[in-house]
N, C-alpha and C positions, 0 to 999 in steps of 0.2 A: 088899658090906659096907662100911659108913661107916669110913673112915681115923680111928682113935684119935688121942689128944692125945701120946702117948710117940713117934708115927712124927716130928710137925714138931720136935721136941727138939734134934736134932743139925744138926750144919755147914751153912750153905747149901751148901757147897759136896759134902756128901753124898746132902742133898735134892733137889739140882735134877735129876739125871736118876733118880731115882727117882722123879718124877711121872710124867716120859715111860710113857703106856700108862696113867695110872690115869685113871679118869673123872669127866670136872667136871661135878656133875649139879644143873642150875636147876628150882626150882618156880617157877612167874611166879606173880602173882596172879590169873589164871584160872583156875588150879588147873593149868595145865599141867606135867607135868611133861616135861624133858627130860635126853636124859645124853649127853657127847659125849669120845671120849679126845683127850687133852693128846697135842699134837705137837711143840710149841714150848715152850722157857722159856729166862729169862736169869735169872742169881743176881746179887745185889748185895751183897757181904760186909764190911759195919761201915764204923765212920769211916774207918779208913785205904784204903778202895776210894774212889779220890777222884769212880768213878762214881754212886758211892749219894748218896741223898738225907740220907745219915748223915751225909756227910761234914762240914756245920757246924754238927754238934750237933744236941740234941735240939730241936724247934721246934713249933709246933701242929700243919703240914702230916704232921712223919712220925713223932709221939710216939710211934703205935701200935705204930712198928720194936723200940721199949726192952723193949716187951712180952715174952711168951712164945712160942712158934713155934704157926703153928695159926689165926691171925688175919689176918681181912682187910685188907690195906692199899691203901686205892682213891686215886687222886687225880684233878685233872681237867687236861688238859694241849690247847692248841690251844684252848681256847676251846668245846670242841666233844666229848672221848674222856675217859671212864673207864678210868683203866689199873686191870687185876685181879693183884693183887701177894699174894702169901703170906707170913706171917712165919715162919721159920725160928728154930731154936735156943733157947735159957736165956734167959731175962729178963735185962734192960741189958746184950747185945750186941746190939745192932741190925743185922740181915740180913731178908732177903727174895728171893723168886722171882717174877719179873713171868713170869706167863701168858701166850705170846705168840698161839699159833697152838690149837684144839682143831680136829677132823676135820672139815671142811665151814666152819670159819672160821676162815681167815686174817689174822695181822696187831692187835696188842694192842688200836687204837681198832675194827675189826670186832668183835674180842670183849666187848668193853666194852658196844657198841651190843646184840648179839644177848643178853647178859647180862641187858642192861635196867640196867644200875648205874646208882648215882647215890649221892651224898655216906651214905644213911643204912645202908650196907653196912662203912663204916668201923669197923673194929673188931672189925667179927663174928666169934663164936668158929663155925670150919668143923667143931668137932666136935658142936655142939649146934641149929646153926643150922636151921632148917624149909623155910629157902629159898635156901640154896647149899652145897652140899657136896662131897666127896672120897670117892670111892669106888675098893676097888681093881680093876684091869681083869683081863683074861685072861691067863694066863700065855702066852707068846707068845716066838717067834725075833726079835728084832730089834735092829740097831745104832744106837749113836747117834755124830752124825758131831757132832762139837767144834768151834765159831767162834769169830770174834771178836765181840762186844756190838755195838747198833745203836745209833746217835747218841748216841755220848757220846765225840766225838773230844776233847772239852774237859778228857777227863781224863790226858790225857799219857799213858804207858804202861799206864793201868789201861784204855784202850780196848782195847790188843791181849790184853788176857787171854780167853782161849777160854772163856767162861764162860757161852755160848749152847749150848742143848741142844738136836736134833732129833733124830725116830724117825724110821728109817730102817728101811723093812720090805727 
């Protein structure tokens, strides 16, 4: 069943290992469809996370952030990767959950590729969308083990916040 608009509402920092286990499910435009569960995620929490993209304000690149929780936030990084970002929480606090890892693909620019993304997924609402959505997974025994964020030593203390999620069966 498709994940509602009232689940992306609250805290990134409530949301994020609450994807752990739900499933990210792609139509391409062949009609294929595909569905694979989330293993990986990092949270990014407002301007004052000085890792987020929030951090100087509102810009064209992460407007989408200002938005409602529930929307796609894609960017393009290396010249080369679509990173697959969720917005989280209320309108004008800007947060987000980069997608890092789903089962069989590891690593945000992997996912990005196997996604098929590209600039015209910016914005999209994941509860109405026809070609990328949230679904919830099985209920299921597993832990999640707590880290620290990937390259973002540039943010002085806000790199050591454990704010990387992974399932641990």
């Amino acid at each position: 069943m498709r994940i509602g608009k009232d689940f992306y509402q609250k805290d990134v920092l409530e949301i994020a290992p609450l994807l752990l286990g739900k499933f990210l499910v792609r139509r391409f435009e062949d009609g294929r469809l595909e569905k694979r569960k989330i293993t990986e995620v990092e949270a990014y929490g407002g301007q004052e996370d000085l890792a987020s993209h929030a951090r100087f304000g509102k810009t064209l690149r992460n407007k989408v952030m200002w938005e409602r929780g529930g929307l796609v936030y894609v960017y393009f990084v290396y010249g080369m990767y679509w990173m697959f970002n969720i917005t989280t929480g209320k309108r004008g606090k800007p947060q987000a959950v980069l997608v890092r890892s789903v089962e069989g693909v590891e690593g945000p620019g992997r996912l990005g590729k196997w996604l098929a993304l590209d600039k015209s997924f910016y914005g999209e609402d994941l509860t109405k969308s026809n070609r990328i959505w949230l679904e919830d997974g099985e209920l299921e025994n597993f832990k999640i083990k707590k880290l620290e964020r990937v390259g973002v030593a540039y943010s002085g203390s806000w790199a050591k916040k454990k704010w990387r999620f992974i399932l641990e069966k």
